[in-house]
C-alpha positions, -999 to 999 in steps of 0.1 A, spaced: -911 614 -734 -932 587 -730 -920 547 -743 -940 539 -775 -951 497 -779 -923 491 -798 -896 510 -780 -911 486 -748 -911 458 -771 -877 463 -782 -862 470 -746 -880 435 -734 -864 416 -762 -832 432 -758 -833 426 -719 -841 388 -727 -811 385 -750 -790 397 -727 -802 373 -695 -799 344 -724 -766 357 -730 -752 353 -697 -768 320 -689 -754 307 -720 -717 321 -706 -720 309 -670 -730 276 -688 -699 275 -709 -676 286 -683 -690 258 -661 -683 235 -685 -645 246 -694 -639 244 -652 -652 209 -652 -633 199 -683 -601 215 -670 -605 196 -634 -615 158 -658 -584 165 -676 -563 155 -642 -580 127 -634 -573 92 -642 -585 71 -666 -603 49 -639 -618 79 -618 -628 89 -653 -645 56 -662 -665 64 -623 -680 92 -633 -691 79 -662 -709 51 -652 -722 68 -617 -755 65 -614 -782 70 -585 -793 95 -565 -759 106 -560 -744 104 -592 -729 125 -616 -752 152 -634 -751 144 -674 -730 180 -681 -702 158 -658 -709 125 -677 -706 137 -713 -677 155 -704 -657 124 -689 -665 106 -718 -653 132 -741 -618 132 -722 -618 94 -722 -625 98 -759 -595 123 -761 -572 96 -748 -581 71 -774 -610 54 -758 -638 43 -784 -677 41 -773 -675 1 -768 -642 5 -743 -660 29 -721 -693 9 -718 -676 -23 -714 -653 -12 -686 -684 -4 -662 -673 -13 -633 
């Protein structure tokens, strides 16, 4: 039996959901590893990442993260950007 439009249609969409899907998992799980490693790092490695910048610093996933955790611990917006080192 031959695939009508819609069946095709359907079985595109459906295959586009799914790669979404797993891109949007990998993402997530990504994110839960990194935030699991910040969480055992210190306040001043912490305060690093944050404020890395350059060529070789850290990508803005790692920097909102760190800031979250510094957050966590009591940190408001106006400690972290005034401890810059």
């Amino acid at each position: 039996m031959e695939m009508g439009f819609w069946d095709k249609a359907f079985e595109a969409a459906k295959n586009a959901g799914t790669a979404v899907y797993n891109e949007l998992e990998k993402s997530a799980n990504e994110t839960r590893e990194i935030r699991q490693k910040y969480e055992d790092l210190s306040d001043e490695e912490l305060l690093k990442i944050v404020h890395s910048d350059g060529f070789f610093g850290k990508s803005s996933k790692e920097k909102a993260i760190a800031f979250g955790t510094l957050k966590n611990r009591g940190y408001d917006v106006e400690d972290i950007k005034a401890r810059k080192n």
